[in-house]
N, C-alpha and C positions, 0 to 999 in steps of 0.2 A: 589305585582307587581314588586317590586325591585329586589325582591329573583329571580323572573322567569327571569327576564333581566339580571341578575346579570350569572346567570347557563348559561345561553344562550349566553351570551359574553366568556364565561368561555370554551363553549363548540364548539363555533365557533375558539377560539384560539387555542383549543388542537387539531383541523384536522387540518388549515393552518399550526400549527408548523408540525403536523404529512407529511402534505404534500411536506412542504419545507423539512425536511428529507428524502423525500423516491427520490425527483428529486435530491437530492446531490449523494444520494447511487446510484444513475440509473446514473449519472455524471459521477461518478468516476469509476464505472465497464466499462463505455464507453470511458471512456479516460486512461484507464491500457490496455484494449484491444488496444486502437489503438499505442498507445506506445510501443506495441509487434508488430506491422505491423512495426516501424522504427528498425531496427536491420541490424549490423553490425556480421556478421561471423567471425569468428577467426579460422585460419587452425591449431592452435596449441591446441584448446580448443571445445568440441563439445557442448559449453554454449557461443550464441553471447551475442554481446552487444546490449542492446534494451533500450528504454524511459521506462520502464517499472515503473520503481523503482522512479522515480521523483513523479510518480503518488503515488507509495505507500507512500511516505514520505507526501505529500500531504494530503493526505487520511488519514491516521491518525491522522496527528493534526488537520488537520479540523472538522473531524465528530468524533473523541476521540474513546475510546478503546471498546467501544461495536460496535458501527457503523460503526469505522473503519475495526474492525473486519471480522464484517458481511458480508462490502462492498466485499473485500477479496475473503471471503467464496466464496461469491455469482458468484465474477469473475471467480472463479476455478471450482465450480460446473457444471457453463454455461459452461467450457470446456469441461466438462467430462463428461456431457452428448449428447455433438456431435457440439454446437455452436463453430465454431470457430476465437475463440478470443487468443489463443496464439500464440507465435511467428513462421513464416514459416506458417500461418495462420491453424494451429494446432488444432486437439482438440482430445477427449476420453482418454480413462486411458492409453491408450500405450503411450499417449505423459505424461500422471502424471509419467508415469513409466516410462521413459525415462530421459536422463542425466538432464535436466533442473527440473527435478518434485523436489526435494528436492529446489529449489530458491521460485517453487511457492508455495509449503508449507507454505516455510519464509514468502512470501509477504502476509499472513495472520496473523503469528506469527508478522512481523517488525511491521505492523498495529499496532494490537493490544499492542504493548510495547512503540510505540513512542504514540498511544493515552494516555496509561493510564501515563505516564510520564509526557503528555500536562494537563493531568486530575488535576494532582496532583498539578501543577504548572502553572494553565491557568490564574491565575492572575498577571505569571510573563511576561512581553513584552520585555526582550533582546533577543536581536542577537544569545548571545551566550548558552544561555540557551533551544533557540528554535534546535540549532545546536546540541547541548548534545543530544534530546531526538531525535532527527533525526539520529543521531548515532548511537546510543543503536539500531535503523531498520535496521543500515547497517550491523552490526555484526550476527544482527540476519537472515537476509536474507544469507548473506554469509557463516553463520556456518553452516546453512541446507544446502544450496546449498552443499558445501565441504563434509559434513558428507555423504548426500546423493551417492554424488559418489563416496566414500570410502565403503560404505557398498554395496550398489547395482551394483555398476561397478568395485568392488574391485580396485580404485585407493591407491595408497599409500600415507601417510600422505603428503610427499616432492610433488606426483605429484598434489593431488588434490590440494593442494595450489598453487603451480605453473600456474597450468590450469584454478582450477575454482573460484580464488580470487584476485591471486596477480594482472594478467591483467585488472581487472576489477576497482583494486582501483583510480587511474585519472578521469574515468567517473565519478563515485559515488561520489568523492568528489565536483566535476563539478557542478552534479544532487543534491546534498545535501544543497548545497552553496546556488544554485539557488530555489527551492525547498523552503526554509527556509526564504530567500529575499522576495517571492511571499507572503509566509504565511503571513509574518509582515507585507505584506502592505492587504493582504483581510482582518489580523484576526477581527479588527474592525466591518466588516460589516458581515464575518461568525460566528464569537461569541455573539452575536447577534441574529442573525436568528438560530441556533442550540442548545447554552449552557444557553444563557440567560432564 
């Protein structure tokens, strides 16, 4: 009788957790979407600035480098198959293939490298360590972004830095700060319901 209560608590736990995952991942694809409706245009850059990337910082260290991943994934797919959730309220492959589509790449790739970073080090609670692995997402967001228009837009080293990075570092550092402030004060109550 113990066994079957025993299974039965066991088995009640692994849907509520499963549940509580999948409303984080529906969270965060809803709140990177709308982060691409806030955007600033730039007439020297044809990549605005948008809330986008707070979310992806976010996103990672909360739900770690599968989920965060996934979350990601999931956000760019729902683009690409006609919802539109990207910026200019965007969607389909013309806009993956278009001067932004190498950032959204990143914001899969940043995910997944600021999770698995928090993975490695989720037992550690400073500041300045949550700030490291949120970094390593902005590199990575921004070196697709940059590559991306070097290869598909044949920009040149000097412009696409120019254009598709250099203007962007003040916000990001802004979004990473703040970002990172947020995390240390949920991870208590998101590590917990996710990792625990």
């Amino acid at each position: 009788m113990k066994t079957m209560s025993a299974v039965s608590e066991n088995i009640s736990g692994v849907a509520h957790r499963t549940l509580v995952k999948t409303m984080f991942v529906i969270s965060f694809v809803i709140m990177t979407a709308l982060g691409a409706y806030v955007r600033i245009p730039l007439p020297f850059s044809p990549v605005p600035i948008t809330l986008q990337t707070f979310f992806v910082f976010l996103c990672g260290a909360v739900l770690g480098k599968k989920l965060g991943g996934f979350t990601q994934f999931s956000y760019v797919f729902l683009g690409a198959i006609g919802v539109p959730v990207f910026q200019g309220y965007g969607s389909g492959f013309p806009h993956i293939l278009g001067p932004t589509g190498g950032y959204l790449a990143g914001f899969i790739v940043a995910s997944c490298l600021i999770g698995a970073v928090m993975d490695r080090g989720r037992h550690l609670s400073s500041f300045s360590y949550i700030i490291f692995a949120m970094s390593v997402g902005v590199l990575a967001i921004y070196t697709c972004g940059v590559a991306w228009l070097m290869v598909g837009y044949k920009f040149s080293f000097v412009r696409g830095i120019s254009s598709g990075f250099i203007p962007f570092i003040p916000g990001a550092v802004v979004k990473l700060i703040t970002a990172a402030w947020v995390y240390l004060k949920i991870r208590p109550r998101t590590d917990l319901l996710i990792h625990d």
